[in-house]
Every structure is written in structure tokens, then in C-alpha cells.
N, C-alpha and C positions, 0 to 999 in steps of 0.2 A: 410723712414723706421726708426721705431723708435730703440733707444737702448735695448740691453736683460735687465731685470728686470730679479732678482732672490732676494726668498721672503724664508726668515727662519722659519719653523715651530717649535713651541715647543706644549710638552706636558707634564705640570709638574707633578713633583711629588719626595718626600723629599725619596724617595728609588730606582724610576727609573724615568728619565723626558726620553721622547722620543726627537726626531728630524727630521724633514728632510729639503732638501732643493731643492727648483723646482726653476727654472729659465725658464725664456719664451723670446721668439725671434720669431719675422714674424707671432705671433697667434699659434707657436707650444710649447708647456709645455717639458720640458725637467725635468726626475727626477735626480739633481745631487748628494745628499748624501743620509742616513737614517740609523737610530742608534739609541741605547740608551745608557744615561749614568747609569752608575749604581751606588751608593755610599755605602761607607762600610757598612755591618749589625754591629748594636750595637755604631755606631759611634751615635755623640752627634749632636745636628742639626748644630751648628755652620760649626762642621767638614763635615756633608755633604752640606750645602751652599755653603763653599766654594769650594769643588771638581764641584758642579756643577758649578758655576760659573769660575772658569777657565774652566773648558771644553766647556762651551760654546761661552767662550772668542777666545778659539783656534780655535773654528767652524769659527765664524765670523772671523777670519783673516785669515782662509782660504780659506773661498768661500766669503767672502764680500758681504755678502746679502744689497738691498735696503731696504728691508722692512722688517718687522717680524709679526707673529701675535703667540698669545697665547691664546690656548683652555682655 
């Protein structure tokens, strides 16, 4: 039996990136998160890069994805 694999979804975007997160064990998909981030209206792009990127930071240390892919 191999180990759970759980693989991070993104979907960018500089005013909402989406997420989720599936994890699979024994051939079954499990969905464990799914969300969006949102970032301020009117903020400057820097300022939403960065919200995006911590919140995606906090995804990943809390589900610890193997993999990720991005649409």
C-alpha cells in the first residue's frame, strides 16, 4: 500500500486565486480544503502578491501538499 499523496490546486489570479486540496489513499480522492483568496480592491499589485503569497504559504503548512499544479 502505497502512502496518501495530496496535491494543491491553484487558480490564479491578481484579485481572487482559487484553491483546493484532494489527497488520495488506496485509489480513493478525498477533497480536503477549497477556497479563495481574495486580495484588497485598489491595493497595488505588490500588496496583493504578497497576501497571496502568505496565504498560500499558510495552505501549504497546513495540509502539506506533495505536489501542486497550477491552471
Amino acid at each position: 500500500m502505497s502512502a496518501p499523496v495530496a496535491v494543491l490546486g491553484l487558480d490564479p489570479g491578481s484579485q481572487v486565486t482559487g484553491f483546493g486540496v484532494v489527497r488520495e489513499a488506496s485509489g480513493r480522492a478525498e477533497l480536503v480544503a477549497v477556497g479563495t483568496i481574495r486580495t484588497p480592491s485598489g491595493g497595488d499589485m505588490a500588496e496583493r502578491l504578497g497576501v497571496i503569497y502568505t496565504r498560500v504559504a499558510e495552505i501549504i503548512q497546513l495540509h502539506k501538499p506533495n505536489e501542486a499544479a497550477i491552471e
